[in-house]
Structure formats: C-alpha cells, structure tokens
C-alpha positions as CSV (number, residue, x, y, z in Angstrom):
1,X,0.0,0.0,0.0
2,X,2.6,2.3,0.9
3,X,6.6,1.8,0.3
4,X,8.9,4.1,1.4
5,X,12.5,3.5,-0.5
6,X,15.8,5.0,0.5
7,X,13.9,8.7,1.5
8,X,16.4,11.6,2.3
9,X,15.1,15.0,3.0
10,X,17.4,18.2,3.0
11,X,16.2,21.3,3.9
12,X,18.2,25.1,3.4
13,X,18.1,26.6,7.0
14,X,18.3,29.8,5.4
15,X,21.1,31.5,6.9
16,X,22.2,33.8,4.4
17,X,18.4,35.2,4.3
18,X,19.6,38.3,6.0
19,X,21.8,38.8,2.9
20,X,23.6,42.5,2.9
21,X,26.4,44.4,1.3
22,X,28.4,44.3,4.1
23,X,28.0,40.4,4.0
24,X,29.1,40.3,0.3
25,X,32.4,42.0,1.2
26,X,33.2,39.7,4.0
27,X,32.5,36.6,1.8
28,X,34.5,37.9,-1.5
29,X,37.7,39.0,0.9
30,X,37.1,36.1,3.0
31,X,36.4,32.6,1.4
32,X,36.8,30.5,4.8
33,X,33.4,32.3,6.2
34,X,31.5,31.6,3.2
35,X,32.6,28.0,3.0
36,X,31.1,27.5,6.7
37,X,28.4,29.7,5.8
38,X,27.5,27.4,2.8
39,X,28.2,24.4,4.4
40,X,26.0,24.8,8.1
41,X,23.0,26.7,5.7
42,X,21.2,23.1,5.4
43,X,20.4,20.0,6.9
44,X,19.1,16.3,6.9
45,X,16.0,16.2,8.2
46,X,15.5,12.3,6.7
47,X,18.3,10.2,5.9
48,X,18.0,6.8,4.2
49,X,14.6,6.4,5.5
50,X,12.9,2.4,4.0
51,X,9.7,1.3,5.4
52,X,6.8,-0.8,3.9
53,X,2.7,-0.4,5.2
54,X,0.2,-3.2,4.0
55,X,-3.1,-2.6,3.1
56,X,-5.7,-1.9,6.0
57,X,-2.1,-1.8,8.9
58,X,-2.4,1.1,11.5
59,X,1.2,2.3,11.8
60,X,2.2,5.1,14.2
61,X,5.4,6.9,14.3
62,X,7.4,7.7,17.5
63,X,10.2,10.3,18.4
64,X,11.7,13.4,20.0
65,X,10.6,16.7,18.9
66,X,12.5,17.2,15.8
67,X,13.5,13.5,15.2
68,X,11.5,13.8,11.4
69,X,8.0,12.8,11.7
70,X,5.8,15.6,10.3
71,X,8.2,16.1,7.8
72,X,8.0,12.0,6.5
73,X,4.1,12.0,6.9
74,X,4.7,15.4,4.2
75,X,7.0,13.3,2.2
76,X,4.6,10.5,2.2
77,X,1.1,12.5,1.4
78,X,3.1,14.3,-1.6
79,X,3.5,17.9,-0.1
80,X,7.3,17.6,-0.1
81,X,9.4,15.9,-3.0
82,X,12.3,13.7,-1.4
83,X,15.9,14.7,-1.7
84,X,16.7,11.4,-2.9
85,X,14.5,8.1,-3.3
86,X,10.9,7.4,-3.8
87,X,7.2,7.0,-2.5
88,X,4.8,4.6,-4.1
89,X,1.3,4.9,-2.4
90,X,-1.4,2.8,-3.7
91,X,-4.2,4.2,-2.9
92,X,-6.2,7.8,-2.5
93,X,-4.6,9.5,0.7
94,X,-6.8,11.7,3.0
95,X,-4.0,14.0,4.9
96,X,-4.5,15.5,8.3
97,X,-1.1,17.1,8.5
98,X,-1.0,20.7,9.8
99,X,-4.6,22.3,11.3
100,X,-6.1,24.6,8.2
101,X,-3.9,23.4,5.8
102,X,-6.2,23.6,2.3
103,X,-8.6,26.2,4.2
104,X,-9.0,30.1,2.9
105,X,-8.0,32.0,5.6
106,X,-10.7,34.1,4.7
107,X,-13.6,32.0,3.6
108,X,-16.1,30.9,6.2
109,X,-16.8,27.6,7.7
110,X,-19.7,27.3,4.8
111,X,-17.6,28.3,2.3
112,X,-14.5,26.1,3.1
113,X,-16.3,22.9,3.4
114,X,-16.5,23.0,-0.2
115,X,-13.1,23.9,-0.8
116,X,-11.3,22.0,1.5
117,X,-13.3,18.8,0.1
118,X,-12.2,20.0,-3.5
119,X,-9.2,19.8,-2.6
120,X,-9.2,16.3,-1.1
121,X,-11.0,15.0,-4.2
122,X,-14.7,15.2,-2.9
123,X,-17.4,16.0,-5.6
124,X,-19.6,19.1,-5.1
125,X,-23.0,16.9,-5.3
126,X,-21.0,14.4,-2.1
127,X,-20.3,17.4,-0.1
128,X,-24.0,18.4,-0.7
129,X,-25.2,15.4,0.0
130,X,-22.5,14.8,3.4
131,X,-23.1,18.4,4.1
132,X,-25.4,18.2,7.2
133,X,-23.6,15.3,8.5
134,X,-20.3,17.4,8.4
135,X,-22.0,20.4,10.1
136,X,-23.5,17.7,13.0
137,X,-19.8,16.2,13.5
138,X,-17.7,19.6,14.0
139,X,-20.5,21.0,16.0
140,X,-19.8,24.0,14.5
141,X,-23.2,24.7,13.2
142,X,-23.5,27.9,15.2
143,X,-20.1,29.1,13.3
144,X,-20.8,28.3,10.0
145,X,-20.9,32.1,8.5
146,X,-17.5,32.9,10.3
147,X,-14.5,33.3,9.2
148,X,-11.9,30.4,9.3
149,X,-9.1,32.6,11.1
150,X,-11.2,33.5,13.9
151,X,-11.5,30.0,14.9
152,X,-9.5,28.8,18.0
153,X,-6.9,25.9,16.7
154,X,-9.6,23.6,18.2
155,X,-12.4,24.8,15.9
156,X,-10.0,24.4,13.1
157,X,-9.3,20.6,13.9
158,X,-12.9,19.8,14.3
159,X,-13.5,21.2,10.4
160,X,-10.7,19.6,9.1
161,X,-11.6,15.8,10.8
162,X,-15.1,16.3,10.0
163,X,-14.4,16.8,6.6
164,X,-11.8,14.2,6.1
165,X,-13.6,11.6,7.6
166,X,-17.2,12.2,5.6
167,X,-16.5,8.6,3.5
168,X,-14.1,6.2,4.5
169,X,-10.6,7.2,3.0
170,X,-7.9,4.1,1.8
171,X,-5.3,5.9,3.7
172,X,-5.7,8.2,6.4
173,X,-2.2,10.0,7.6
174,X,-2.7,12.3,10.9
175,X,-0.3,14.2,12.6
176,X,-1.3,15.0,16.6
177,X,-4.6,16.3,15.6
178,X,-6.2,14.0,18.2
179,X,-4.9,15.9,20.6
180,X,-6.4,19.5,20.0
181,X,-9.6,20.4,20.6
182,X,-12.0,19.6,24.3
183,X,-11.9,16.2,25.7
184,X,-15.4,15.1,24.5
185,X,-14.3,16.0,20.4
186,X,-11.1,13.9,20.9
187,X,-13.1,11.1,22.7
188,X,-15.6,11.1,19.3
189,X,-12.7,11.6,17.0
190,X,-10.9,8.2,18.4
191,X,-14.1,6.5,18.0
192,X,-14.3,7.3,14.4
193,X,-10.9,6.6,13.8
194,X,-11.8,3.1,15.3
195,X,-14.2,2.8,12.8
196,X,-12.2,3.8,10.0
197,X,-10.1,1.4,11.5
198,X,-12.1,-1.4,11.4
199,X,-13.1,-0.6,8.3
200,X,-10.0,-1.4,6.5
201,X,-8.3,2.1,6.6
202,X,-4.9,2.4,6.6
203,X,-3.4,4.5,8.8
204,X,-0.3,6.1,9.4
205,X,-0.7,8.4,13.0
206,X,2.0,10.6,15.1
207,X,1.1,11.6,18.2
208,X,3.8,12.0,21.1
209,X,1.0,10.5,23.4
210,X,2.2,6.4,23.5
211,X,-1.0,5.7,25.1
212,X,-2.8,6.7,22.4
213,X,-0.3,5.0,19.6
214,X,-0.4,2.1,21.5
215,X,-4.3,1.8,21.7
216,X,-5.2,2.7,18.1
217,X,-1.7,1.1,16.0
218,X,-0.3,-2.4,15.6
219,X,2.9,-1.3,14.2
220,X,5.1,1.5,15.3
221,X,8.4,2.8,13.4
222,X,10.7,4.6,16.3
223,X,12.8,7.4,14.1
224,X,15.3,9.8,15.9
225,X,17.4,12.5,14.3
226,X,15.8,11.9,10.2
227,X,17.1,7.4,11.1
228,X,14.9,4.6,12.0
229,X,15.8,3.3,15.2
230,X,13.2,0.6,15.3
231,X,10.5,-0.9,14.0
232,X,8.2,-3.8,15.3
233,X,5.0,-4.4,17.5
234,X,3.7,-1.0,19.0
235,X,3.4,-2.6,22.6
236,X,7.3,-3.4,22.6
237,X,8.3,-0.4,20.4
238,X,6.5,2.0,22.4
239,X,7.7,0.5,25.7
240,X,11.6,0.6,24.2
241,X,10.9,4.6,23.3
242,X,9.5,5.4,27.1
243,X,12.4,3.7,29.0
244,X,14.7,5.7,26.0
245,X,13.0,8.8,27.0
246,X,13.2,8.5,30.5
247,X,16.8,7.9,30.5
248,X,17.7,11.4,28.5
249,X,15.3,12.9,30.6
250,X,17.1,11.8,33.6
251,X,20.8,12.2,32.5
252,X,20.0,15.5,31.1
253,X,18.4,16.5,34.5
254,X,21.7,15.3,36.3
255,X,23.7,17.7,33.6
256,X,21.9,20.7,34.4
257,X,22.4,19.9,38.6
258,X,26.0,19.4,38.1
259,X,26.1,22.7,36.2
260,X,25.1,24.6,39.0
C-alpha cells in the first residue's frame, strides 16, 4: 500500500536570508566564512529512510521533537518531493497534517467545506449530500458564516476531521490532531478513527501520546534524528521509546544539577 524507499530529505536553513552588502564583502575577501556559511546553511531532516505499510495496517510513528515525523508524513502525502528516493502509495490519501492546511483563511466555515473537500477530491454533489452530517460532527453549526481565522486551533481541527472523515478514505495520515480540541471532540474523533479502522483504513498516526499510539496502531516505526531506530510491534516499540526517554530525561536532569 505504501513503500517508502531509501527517503532523504534536505532542507536550506536559510542562513544567508539576512543577505547584505556588508555580507558580500566579508565573503569575497574572505572565502573560509562563506565556505562555513554554505556548508552549516542546510540539513538532513531524513536520511535513508525504508519502510513498507500493508493494506488496511495502523502504523504510528514515535520520536523526539525534531526527530523527522511531520516532515515524513509530508514526504509520504506528496507535499514535499524527497531529496533522494521514492514513495509509491497505492491508494487515495486523506492527509490530516497541519490544522487549516487547504482552508481560505478568509472563507467561512460554509464556504470552506467545499473547498477544503475539493481539494481532497470530494465531488460538489457528495459534499452536498455529506453536508449536514459534516455540520452535525464539527459541532460547528453555530459558526458556519464565520470566518476560518477567527477559529480557535480547536475549531480548526474539528472542520478539518469532520471533513476528512465524511466517507471512508484508503489511507488516512494524521499528525497529533487528536490531541487539539476539548476532551469530548477527541473522545468522538478516536471512536471514528476506530471505525475507520475497522473498516480497513490504513493509517499512518503521530502523536507524542504512546498511550494513544499504542491503543489505536499495531505497528510502530521509532525514528530519531531523520534514522529509524526501530521498527516492530507497537506494545514493545513503544515501551523501548519510554524507558529511551526516560533515560535522557534523567541524564539530562543530572547535567543541568552538576552545572550549578
């Protein structure tokens, strides 16, 4: 369903934005700056990144703020092109990656129900038709002629998973959106993820909550640093990741105490 081959991902941290005459000098008379300039003005977010997901698998990926997740799940739905290696995805993707991404800013709720489920393929006489059910889910009804960016992030999540989720997508890729909104939204929004679930969806779900990966995924794939660490059953993976974490939280504790 989804194969993942050799993925590297480099990205130009944009150093010499702040580009000036003065800055032109200093590089022409001095060729040892701009080397280091031009050598520390990128990085590897991925590197050599190989992973395989079978039809109908929940897989959920694992790892330290920074360690490449959001930017594979962008690699994998097609919003980023890979450095070097390839994505094959068989199947119709419905991406839940960053909160109002495909939404006018300023469109209202109405109005970007349409467009958002344009954009993720959804006929206009489907929306029509899934339109009330939509409204009922993101129990937004009463916000409906507002403007998107006066939502709360909450608000935002709720449209975007309500319209995501109108017809059973073959892969669903989320990234923490689980987690924003009130408690009784993310309580209904697990439940339909279970049914997409059953279902035969597959899914491919960040979250830094290993509760929550290890209720809803069977397969977990630990990266750190743009590597793979680890991939294998989400019970073991998961437990492997918290004694991991625990550890640097510790020894980095102990750092900071010796410091003082």
């Amino acid at each position: 369903m989804i194969y993942v081959n050799h993925v590297s991902m480099k990205f130009n941290l944009g150093i010499e934005k702040g580009f000036s005459l003065k800055q032109a000098f200093v590089n022409f008379f001095d060729p040892k700056i701009r080397k280091k300039r031009e050598k520390k003005s990128y990085f590897w977010a991925l590197n050599d990144i190989s992973f395989h997901i079978e039809s109908g698998e929940v897989v959920g990926l694992i790892g330290s703020n920074g360690a490449g997740k959001s930017t594979l799940l962008k690699v994998v739905s097609g919003v980023l092109k890979p450095t070097k290696g390839n994505v094959q995805v068989n199947g119709v993707i419905s991406p839940m990656i960053e909160l109002g991404a495909g939404f006018d800013q300023d469109l209202t709720a109405r109005e970007n129900i349409f467009l958002n489920g344009a954009i993720l393929g959804y006929s206009k006489e489907l929306l029509e038709e899934k339109y009330e059910e939509i409204v009922e889910f993101s129990e937004l009804r009463d916000f409906l002629d507002v403007p998107v960016k006066n939502f709360s992030s909450g608000m935002v999540a709720k449209l975007a998973f309500s319209i995501a989720t109108i017809v059973n997508p073959e892969i669903l890729i989320v990234d923490e959106i689980l987690s924003v909104g009130d408690i009784k939204f993310q309580e209904k929004s697990k439940n339909k993820m279970m049914e997409l679930i059953k279902g035969g969806t597959t899914v491919l779900y960040v979250s830094h909550s290993i509760e929550s990966i290890k209720e809803l995924c069977t397969k977990v794939i630990w990266i750190e640093h743009g590597t793979i660490v680890k991939i294998g059953a989400a019970d073991k993976i998961c437990e492997e990741y918290y004694k991991a974490q625990l550890g640097k939280d510790y020894k980095e504790e102990t750092t900071k105490k010796s410091k003082k």
